[in-house]
C-alpha positions in Angstrom: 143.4 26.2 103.4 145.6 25.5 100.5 143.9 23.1 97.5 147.2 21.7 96.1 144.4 19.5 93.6 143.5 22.7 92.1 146.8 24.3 91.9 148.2 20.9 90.4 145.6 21.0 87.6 146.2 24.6 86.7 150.2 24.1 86.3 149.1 20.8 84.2 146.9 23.4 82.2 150.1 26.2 82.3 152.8 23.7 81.3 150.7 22.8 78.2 149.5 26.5 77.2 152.0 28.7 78.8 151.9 32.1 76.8 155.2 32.4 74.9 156.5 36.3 76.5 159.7 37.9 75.9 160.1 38.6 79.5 159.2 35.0 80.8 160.8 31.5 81.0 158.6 29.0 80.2 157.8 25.9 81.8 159.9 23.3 80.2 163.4 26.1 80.3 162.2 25.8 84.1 162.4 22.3 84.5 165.3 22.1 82.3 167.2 24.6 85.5 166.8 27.9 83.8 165.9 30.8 86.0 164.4 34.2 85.1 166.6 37.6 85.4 164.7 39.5 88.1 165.7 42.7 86.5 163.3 41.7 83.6 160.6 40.4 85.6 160.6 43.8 87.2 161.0 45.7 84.3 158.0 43.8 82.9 155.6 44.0 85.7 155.9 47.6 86.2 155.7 48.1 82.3 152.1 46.0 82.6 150.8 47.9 84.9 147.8 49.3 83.8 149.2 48.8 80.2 148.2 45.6 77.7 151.2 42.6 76.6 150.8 43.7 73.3 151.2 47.5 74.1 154.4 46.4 76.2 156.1 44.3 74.4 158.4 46.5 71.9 159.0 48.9 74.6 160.3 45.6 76.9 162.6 44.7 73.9 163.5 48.2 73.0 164.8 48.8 77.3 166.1 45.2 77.3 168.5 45.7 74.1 169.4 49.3 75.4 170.0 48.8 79.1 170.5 45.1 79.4 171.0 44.9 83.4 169.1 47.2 86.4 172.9 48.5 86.5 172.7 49.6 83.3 168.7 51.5 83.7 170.5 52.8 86.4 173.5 54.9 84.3 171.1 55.9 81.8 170.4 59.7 81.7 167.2 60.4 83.0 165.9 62.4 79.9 167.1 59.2 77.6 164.8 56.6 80.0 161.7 59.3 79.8 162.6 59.8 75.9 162.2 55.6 75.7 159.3 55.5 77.6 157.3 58.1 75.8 153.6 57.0 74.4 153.5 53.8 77.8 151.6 56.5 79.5 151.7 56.6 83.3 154.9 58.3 83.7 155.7 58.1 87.4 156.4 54.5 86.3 159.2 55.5 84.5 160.3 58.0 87.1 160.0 55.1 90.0 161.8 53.0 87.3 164.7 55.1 87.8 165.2 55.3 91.0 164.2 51.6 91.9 167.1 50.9 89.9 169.8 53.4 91.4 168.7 52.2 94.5 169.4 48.3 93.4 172.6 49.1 92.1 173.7 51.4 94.4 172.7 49.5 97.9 172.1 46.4 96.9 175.4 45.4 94.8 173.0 45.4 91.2 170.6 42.2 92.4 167.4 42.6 93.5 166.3 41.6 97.0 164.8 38.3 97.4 162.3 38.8 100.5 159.0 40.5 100.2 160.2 43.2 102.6 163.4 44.0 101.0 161.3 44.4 97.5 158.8 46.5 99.2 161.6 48.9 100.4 162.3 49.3 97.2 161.1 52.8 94.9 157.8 52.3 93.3 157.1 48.9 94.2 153.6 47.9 95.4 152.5 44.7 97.3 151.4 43.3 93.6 154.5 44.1 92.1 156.6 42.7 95.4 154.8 39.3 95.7 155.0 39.0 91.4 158.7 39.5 91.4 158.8 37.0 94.2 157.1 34.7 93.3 158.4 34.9 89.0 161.8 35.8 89.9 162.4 33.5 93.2 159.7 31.1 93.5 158.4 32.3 96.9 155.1 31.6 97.1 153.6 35.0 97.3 150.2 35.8 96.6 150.0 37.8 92.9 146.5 39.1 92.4 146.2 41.6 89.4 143.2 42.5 87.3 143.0 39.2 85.6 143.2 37.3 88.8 140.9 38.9 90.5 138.6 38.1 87.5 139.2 34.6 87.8 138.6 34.6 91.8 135.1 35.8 91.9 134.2 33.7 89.3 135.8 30.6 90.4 133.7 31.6 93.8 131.0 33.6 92.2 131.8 36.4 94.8 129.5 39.8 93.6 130.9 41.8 95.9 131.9 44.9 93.4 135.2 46.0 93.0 136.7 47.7 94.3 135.6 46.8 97.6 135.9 43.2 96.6 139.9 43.0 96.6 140.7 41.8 100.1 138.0 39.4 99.7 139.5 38.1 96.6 143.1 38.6 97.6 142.5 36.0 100.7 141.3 33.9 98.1 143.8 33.9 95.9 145.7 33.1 98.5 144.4 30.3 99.5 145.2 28.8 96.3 148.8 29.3 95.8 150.8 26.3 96.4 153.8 25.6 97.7 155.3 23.7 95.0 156.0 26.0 91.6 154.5 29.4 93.0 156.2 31.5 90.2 154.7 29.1 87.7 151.3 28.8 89.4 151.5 33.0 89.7 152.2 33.1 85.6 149.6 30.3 85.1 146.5 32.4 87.0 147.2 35.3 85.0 147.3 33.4 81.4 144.4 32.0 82.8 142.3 35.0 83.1 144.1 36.3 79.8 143.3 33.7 77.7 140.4 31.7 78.5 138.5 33.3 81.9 138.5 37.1 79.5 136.1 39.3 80.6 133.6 39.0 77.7 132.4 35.6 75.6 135.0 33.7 78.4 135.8 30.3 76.8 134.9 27.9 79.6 134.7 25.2 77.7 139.1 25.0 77.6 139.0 26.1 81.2 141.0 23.6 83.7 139.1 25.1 86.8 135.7 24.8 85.1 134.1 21.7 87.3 135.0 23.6 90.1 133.6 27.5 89.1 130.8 28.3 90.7 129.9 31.0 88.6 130.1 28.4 85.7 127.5 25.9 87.7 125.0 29.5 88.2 125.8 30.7 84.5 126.8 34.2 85.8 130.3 34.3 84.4 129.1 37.4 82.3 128.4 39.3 85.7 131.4 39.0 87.5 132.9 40.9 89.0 130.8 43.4 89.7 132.0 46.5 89.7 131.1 49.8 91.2 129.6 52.6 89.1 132.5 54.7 87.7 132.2 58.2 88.5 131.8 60.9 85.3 135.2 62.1 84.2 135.5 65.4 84.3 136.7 67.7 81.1 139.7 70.0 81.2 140.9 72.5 79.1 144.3 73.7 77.9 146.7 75.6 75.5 149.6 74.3 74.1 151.9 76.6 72.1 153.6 74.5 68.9 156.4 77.0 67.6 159.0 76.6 65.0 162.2 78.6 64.3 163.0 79.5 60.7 165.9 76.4 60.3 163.4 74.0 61.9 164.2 74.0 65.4 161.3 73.3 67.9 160.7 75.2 71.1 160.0 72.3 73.7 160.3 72.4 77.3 160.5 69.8 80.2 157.6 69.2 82.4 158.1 69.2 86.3 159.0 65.7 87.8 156.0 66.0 89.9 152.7 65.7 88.3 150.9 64.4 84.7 153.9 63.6 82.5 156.5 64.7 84.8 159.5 65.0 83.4 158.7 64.2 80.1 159.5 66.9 77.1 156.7 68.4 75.8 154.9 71.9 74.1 155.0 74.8 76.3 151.3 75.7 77.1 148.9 76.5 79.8 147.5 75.4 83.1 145.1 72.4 82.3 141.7 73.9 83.7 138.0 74.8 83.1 139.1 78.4 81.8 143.0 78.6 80.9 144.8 81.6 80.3 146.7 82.4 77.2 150.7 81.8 78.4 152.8 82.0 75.1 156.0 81.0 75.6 157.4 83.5 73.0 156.3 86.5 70.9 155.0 85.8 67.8 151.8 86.0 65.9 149.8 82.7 67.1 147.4 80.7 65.0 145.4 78.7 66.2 144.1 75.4 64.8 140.1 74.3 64.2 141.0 70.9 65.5 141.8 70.2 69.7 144.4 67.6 70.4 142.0 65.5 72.6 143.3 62.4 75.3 142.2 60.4 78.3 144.1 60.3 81.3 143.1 58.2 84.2 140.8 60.9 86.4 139.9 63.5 83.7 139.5 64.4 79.6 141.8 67.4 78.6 140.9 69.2 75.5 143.9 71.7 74.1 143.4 74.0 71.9 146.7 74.0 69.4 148.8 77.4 68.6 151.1 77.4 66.2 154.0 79.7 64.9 157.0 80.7 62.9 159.7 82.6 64.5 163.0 84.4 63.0 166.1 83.0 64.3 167.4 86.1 66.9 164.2 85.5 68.8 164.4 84.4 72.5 161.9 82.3 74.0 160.4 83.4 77.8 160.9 79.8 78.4 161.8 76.1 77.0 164.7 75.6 74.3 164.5 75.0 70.8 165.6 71.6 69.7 167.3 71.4 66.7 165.4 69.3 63.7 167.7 66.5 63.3 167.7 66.2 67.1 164.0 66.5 67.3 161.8 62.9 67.3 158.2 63.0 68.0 158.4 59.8 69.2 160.1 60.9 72.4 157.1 63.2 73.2 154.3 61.5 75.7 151.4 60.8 73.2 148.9 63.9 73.9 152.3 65.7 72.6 152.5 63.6 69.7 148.8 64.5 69.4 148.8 67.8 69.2 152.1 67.6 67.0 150.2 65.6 64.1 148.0 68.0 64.0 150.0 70.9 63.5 152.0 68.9 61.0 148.3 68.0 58.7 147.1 71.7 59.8 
């Protein structure tokens, strides 16, 4: 049953304290008629995904400026979109990026559907990201449930079911919440919520617009939700990669299958990532290898690489990859275990 009490004092709460975001229009440009660009609503929610606002922002303003329309992401070359979205992690998101937006430019005239089914046909778009574009972009009032939503759910009705078998349960009840009236604002409003005052430590109830009616508040386990089950030990991988520099300070990179960890992003040539990995330079040379690993996170696992560098005449071939030339070469384009690696060699 919708509570349109509940969902009117939030917006009262949102149109107050809305969070000023360079991909959202506010609450009073709203009333005043203004309507957000679904391309950058889209752009935005796949960029968050798994990723902070404060981590997203510059690489929203840096796409925006470059490619100002999905027609435009879609003419880019794909090695200059991958280049831009080096150190945002998660690179199928890029990938997807792409073609989501050949696809809307290509079959759909350059706008973006405005049903949930036509977004959901659409490349790399999810139910969360569907219902948030719906819901920003068109006002539909779809049901937006990301991390800090869900948050805010199973306190509001201290649920402790852990997550993540807890998200239809909380999904339903997000649901039953979202109004009628202002969905994209309501959508934008849970989610600063959950930001900004319902955080998951030292949550400042006290501001909260919801609090008389939190459960969790009224038991004093705000703290414990929501559970969450144990997470399983990351396993540890190991790997090579093989820094070499010509003479006139060309680089020897290659480009990473599209499929996989950082697919299609340029990067050192090295080994299989593994518990044992086997020497593969990528070029003969003499090979020296640092006392420091380039070490990074990824989502299921640790990889540990051991760096090799060295300095090659200019008449010698690589086996595979191409050297970039130095003026062409920015490490910023590399993902950021490259860049890792790459500092290191650099202060080795």
């Amino acid at each position: 049953m919708r509570d349109p009490a509940r969902a009117a004092d939030l917006l009262d709460w949102y149109d107050r304290h809305a969070r000023d975001l360079p991909w959202r229009v506010g609450p009073r440009a709203r009333a005043a008629g203004i309507r957000p660009d679904p391309y950058r609503v889209w752009l935005s929610e796949i960029m968050l995904q798994q990723t902070t606002v404060p981590a997203v922002k510059p690489y929203f303003e840096a796409f925006t400026t470059r490619w100002p329309t999905v027609s435009d992401l879609a003419a880019a070359e794909d090695a200059d979109v991958m280049a831009a979205w080096a150190g945002l992690g998660y690179y199928a998101r890029a990938r997807n990026l792409l073609k989501c937006a050949r696809v809307v430019a290509a079959e759909h005239g350059g706008v973006f559907p405005q049903g949930l089914e036509g977004l959901l046909s659409l490349p790399g778009v999810g139910p969360y990201t569907a219902g948030a574009v719906a819901a920003i972009a068109f006002d539909i009032p779809a049901t937006v449930v990301d991390g800090n939503v869900e948050r805010v759910m199973a306190r509001l009705h201290a649920e402790h079911t852990p997550l993540p078998q807890a998200k239809p349960i909380l999904t339903e009840m997000a649901a039953a919440l979202t109004p009628q009236e202002r969905p994209g604002c309501y959508a934008q409003a849970v989610m600063d919520l959950g930001a900004t005052i319902c955080s998951p430590r030292n949550p400042a109830c006290g501001l909260c617009p919801w609090r008389s009616a939190c459960a969790a508040w009224e038991a004093g386990t705000m703290a414990e939700l929501p559970k969450k089950a144990p997470k399983k030990r990351k396993p540890t991988r190991l790997g090579i990669a093989y820094l070499v520099r010509r003479v006139d300070g060309a680089w020897l990179l290659e480009r990473r299958p599209d499929k996989g960890l950082l697919g299609g992003m340029l990067g050192w040539p090295g080994s299989e990532w593994g518990e044992a990995p086997e020497e593969a330079p990528p070029i003969a040379a003499e090979w020296k290898a640092l006392n420091t690993e380039a070490r990074h996170t990824f989502t299921h696992f640790h990889l540990r690489l051991t760096v090799k560098t060295a300095l090659v005449p200019m008449d010698r071939p690589p086996e595979r990859g191409e050297f970039v030339e130095a003026e062409d070469f920015d490490p910023k384009d590399l993902p950021t275990v490259m860049r890792k690696a790459y500092d290191l060699a650099r202060s080795g």
